[in-house]
C-alpha positions as CSV (number, residue, x, y, z in Angstrom):
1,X,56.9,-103.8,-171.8
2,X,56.6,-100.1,-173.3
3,X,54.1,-102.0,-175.7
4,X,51.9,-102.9,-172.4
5,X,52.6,-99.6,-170.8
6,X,51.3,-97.2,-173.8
7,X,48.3,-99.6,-174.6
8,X,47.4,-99.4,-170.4
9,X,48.0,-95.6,-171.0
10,X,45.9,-94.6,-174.5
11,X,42.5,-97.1,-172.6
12,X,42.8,-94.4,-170.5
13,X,43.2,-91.6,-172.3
14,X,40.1,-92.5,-174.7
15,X,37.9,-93.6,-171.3
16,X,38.1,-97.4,-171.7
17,X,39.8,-97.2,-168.4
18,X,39.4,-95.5,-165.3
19,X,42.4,-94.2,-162.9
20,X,42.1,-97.2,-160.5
21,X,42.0,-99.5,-163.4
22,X,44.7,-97.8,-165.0
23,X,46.5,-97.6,-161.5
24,X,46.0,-101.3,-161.2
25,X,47.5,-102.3,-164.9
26,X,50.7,-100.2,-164.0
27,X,51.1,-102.2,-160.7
28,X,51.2,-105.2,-162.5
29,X,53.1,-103.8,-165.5
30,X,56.1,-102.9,-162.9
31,X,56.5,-106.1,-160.7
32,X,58.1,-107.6,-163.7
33,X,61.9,-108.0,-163.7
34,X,61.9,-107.2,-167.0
35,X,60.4,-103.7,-166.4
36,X,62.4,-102.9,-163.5
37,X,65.3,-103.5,-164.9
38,X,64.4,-101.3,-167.9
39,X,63.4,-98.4,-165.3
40,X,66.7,-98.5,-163.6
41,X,68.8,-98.7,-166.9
42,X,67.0,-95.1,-168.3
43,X,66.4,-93.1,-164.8
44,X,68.9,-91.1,-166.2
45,X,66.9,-90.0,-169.1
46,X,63.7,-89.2,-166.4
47,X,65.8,-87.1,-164.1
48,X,66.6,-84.4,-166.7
49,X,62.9,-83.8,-167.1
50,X,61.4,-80.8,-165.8
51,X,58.7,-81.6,-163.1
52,X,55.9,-80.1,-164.7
């Protein structure tokens, strides 16, 4: 999943994807179990992370 996440990310980062693409990759990325799962077991580690 992090695999899928950072490729979805760098496209953006070097054009190949615009923010509603980009948006739209995300959305798919998350409905998987897999990936949820993996978001609730480090929201720990996110919540010490300054806003900014």
């Amino acid at each position: 999943m992090n695999a899928l996440y950072v490729k979805a990310l760098y496209f953006h980062r070097i054009g190949a994807l615009t923010l509603p693409e980009l948006y739209g990759h995300l959305r798919m990325i998350c409905r998987n179990a897999t990936f949820r799962q993996y978001r609730l077991a480090t929201r720990h580690h996110r919540e010490r992370l300054p806003d900014a």
